[in-house]
C-alpha positions in Angstrom: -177.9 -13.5 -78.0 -178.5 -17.1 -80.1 -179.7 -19.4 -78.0 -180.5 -21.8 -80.2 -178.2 -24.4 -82.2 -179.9 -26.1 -85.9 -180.2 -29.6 -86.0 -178.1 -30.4 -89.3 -175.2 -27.8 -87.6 -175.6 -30.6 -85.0 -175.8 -33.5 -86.9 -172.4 -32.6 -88.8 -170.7 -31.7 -85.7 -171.8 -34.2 -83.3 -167.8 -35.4 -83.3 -166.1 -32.2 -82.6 -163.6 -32.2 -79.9 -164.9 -28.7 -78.1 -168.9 -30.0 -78.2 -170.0 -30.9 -74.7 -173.7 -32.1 -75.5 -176.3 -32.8 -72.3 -179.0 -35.3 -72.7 -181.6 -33.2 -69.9 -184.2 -36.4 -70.6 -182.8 -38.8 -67.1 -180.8 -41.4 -67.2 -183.5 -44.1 -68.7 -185.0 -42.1 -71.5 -181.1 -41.6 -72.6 -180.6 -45.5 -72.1 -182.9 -46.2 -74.0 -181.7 -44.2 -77.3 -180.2 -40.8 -77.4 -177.6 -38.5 -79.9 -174.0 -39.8 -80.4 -171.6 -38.6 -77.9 -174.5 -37.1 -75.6 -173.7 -37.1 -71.7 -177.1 -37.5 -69.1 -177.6 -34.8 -67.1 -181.1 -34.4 -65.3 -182.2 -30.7 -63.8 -182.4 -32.2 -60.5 -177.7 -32.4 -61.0 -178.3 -28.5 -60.9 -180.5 -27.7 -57.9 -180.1 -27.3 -54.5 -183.8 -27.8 -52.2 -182.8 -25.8 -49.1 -185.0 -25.9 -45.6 -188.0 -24.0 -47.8 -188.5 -26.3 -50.2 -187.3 -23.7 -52.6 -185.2 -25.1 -56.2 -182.1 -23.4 -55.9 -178.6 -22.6 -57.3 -176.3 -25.3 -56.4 -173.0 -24.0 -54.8 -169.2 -22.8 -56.9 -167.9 -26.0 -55.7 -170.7 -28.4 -56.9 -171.0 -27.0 -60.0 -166.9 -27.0 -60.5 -167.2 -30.8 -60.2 -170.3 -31.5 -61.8 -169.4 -29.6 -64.8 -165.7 -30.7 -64.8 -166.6 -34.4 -64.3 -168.5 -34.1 -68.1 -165.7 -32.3 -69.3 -166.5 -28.5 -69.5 -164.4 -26.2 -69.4 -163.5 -22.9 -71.2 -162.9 -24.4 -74.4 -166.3 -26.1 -74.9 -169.0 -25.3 -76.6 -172.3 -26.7 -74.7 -175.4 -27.8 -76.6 -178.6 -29.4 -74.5 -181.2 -30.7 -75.5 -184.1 -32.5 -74.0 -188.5 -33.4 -74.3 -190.9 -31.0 -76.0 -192.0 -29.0 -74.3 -190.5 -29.8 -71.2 -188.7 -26.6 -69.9 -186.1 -28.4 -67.9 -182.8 -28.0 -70.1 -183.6 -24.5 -70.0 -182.4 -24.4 -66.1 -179.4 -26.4 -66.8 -178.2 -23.6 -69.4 -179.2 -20.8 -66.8 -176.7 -22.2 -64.4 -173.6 -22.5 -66.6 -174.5 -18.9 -67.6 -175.1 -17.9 -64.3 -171.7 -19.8 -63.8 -169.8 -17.9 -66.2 -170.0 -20.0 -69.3 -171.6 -18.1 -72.0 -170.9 -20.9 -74.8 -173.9 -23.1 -74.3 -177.1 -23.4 -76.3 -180.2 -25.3 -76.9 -180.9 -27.6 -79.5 -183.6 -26.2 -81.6 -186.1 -29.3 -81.3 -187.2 -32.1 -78.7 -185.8 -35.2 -78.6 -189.0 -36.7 -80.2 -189.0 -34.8 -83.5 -185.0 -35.5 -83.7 -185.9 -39.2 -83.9 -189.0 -38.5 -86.1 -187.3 -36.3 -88.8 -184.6 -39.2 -89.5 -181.2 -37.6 -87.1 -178.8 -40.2 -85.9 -179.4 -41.6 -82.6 -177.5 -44.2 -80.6 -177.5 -46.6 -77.4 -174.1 -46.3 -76.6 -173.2 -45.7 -73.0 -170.0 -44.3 -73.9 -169.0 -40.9 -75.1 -165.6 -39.1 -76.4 -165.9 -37.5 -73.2 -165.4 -40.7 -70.7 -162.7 -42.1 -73.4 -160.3 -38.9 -72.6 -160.4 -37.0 -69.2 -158.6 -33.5 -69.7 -156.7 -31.5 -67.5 -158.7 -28.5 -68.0 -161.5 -27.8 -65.1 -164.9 -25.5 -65.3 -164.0 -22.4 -63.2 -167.6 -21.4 -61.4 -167.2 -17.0 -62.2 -170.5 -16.2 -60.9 -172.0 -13.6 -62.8 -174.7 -12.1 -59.9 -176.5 -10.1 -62.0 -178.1 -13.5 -64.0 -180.0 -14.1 -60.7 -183.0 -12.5 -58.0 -183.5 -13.4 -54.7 -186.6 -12.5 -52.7 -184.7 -9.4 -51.1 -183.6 -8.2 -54.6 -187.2 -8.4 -55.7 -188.8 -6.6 -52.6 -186.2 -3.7 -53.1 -186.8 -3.7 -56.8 -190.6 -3.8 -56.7 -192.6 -0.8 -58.2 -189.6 0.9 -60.1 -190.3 1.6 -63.9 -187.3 0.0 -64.8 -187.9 -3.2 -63.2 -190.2 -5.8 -64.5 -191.2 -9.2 -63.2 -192.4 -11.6 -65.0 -194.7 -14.7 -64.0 -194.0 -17.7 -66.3 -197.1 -20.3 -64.8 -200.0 -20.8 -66.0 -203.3 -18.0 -66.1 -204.8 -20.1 -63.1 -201.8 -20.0 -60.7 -201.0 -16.6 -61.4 -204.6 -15.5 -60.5 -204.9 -17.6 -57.5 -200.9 -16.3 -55.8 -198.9 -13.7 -57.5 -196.2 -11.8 -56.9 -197.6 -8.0 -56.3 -196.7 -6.0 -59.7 -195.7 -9.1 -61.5 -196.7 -9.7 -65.4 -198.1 -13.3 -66.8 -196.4 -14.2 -69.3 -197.1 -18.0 -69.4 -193.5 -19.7 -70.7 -195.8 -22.0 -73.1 -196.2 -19.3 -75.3 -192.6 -18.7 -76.1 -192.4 -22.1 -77.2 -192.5 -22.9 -80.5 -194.7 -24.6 -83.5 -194.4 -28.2 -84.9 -191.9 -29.6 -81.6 -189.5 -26.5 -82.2 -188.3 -26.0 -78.4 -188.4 -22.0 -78.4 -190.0 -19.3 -81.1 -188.4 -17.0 -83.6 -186.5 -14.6 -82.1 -188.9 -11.3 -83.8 -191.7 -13.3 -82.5 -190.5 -13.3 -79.2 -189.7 -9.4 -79.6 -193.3 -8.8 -80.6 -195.0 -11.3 -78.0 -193.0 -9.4 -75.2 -193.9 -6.1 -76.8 -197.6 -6.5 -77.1 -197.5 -6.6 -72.8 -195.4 -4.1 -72.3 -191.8 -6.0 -71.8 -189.3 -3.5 -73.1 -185.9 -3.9 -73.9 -184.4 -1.2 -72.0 -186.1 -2.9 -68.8 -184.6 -4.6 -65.6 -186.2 -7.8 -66.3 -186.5 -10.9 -63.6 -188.7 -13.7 -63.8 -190.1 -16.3 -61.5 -192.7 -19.4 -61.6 -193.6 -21.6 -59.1 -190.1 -23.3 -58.8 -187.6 -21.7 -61.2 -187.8 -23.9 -64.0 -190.4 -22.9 -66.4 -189.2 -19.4 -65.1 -185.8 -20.3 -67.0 -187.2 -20.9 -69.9 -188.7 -17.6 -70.0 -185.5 -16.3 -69.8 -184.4 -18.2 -72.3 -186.9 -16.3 -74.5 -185.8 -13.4 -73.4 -182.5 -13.6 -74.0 -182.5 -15.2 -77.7 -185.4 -12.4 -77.9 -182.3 -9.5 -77.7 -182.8 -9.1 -73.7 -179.6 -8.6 -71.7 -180.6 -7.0 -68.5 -183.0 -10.4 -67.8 -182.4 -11.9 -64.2 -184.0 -15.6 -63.1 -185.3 -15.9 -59.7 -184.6 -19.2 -58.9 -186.2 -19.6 -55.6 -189.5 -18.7 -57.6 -192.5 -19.0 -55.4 -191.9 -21.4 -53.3 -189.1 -19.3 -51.9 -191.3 -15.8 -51.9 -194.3 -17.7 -49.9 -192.1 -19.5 -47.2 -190.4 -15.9 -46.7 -193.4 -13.7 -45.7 -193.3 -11.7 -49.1 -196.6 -10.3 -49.5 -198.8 -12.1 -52.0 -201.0 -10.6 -54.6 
C-alpha cells in the first residue's frame, strides 16, 4: 500500500479538483506560508481526550463534519503533509483510514525541505475548497479492524500471531512497557535528508531484522497514539495489511489496570 505522494506529482497537481491537501503544521505556521490550495488541519481536530487522559478516536459524527466542512468526500484524493520529523500528520491519515477513506497519503518530505528545494508556497488564506462548497459529504464507514483497544490487546497478548509494537523511545520503553511488546522506536522508519518516511524494502528489512513478519497480527502503541501512527504508517507502505493502531496508547493501558512490564 503507497503511502507516500512525490513532491513534483504534487507540485503539478496542486490545482486538481479531487486533491483535498491538509497543512497538519497549526494554524500560524500555515499563516505564515504554506502550499497553494492547502487547508489547516492540526492533530489535536482528530482526537478526543476522554476522563483518562487517553488521545482517542473522535466520534462518526465529528469526523462526518470535520471532514465534510474541508470538502472530503469519496471523490477526493487526500495528501497531508506537515514538519520533519514530527509524526503528527501520520494520526490524521490513520483516522480517515480508520474512517473508511482509503485515498489519502503523505507528502513524501517536511514542510521545511519543500521551501528549501525551491516548491511553490503561498500566504493565501483562501483555497478552491472555501470558493465552492459541494453537495457531497464524508460518510464515517468505520473499518474496526484499523484499531486496538486495551481489551483487544489483553485478549490478544501472547498469541504467535499477534505482535505489538512500542514506537517510544529505548528509555520509556525500558522504564513501562506493555508485557510482550517489541521496540521499535518510530524515528527509525523515518527517513534520510527531511524525507518524512523510508523506502518501503527498507522498511521490510528493518521490521524483519526484529522479527515483524508479514503474515502477523500487528498493533502498535506509544505513549499517546501518535508516534504509534506513524509506525503504522511504516508498516503499511512497508506491505503490512493486518497492522492495527492502538490509539489509547499508554496512557489508556496504565489508567486501566493493564499490567505493566
Amino acid at each position: 500500500m503507497n503511502m507516500i505522494v512525490d513532491a513534483n506529482w504534487l507540485t503539478s497537481h496542486l490545482d486538481d479538483e479531487n486533491l483535498i491537501i491538509i497543512d497538519s503544521r497549526g494554524s500560524m505556521p500555515f499563516r505564515f506560508s504554506h502550499i497553494k490550495n492547502a487547508i489547516p488541519m492540526g492533530v489535536e481536530n482528530v482526537i478526543s481526550i476522554d476522563e483518562n487522559g487517553s488521545y482517542l478516536v473522535i466520534a462518526p459524527q465529528e469526523a462526518e463534519q470535520i471532514f465534510t466542512d474541508i470538502g472530503i468526500d469519496d471523490t477526493k484524493l487526500v495528501i497531508v503533509y506537515g514538519e520533519y520529523p514530527d509524526p503528527s500528520l501520520a494520526r490524521i491519515v490513520w483516522t480517515l483510514i480508520y474512517f473508511g477513506h482509503r485515498n489519502v497519503k503523505i507528502l513524501d518530505i517536511g514542510f521545511e525541505n519543500w521551501l528549501r528545494m525551491g516548491y511553490p508556497v503561498t500566504k493565501d488564506l483562501k483555497s478552491k475548497n472555501s470558493a465552492s462548497k459541494s453537495d457531497r459529504r464524508f460518510v464515517a464507514r468505520i473499518n474496526a479492524t484499523e484499531r486496538a483497544d486495551a481489551q483487544f490487546i489483553n485478549e490478544e497478548q501472547g498469541k504467535s500471531e499477534t505482535t505489538i509494537i512500542d514506537a517510544r523511545t529505548p528509555q520509556e520503553h525500558f522504564q513501562a512497557r506493555i508485557p510482550g511488546s517489541i521496540l521499535h522506536n518510530y524515528e527509525e522508519g523515518i527517513g534520510d535528508m527531511g524525507k518524512m518516511i523510508k523506502d518501503a524494502e527498507m522498511l521490510k528489512q528493518d521490521f524483519e531484522k526484529i522479527g515483524i513478519t508479514q503474515e502477523k497480527q500487528i498493533i502498535c502503541y506509544c505513549h499517546s497514539g501518535i508516534r504509534a501512527a506513524h509506525t503504522y504508517l511504516q508498516l503499511k507502505q512497508a506491505g503490512f495489511d493486518n497492522v492495527r493502531l492502538y490509539d489509547g496508547s499508554i496512557i489508556d493501558w496504565a489508567k486501566r489496570k493493564y499490567p505493566l512490564r
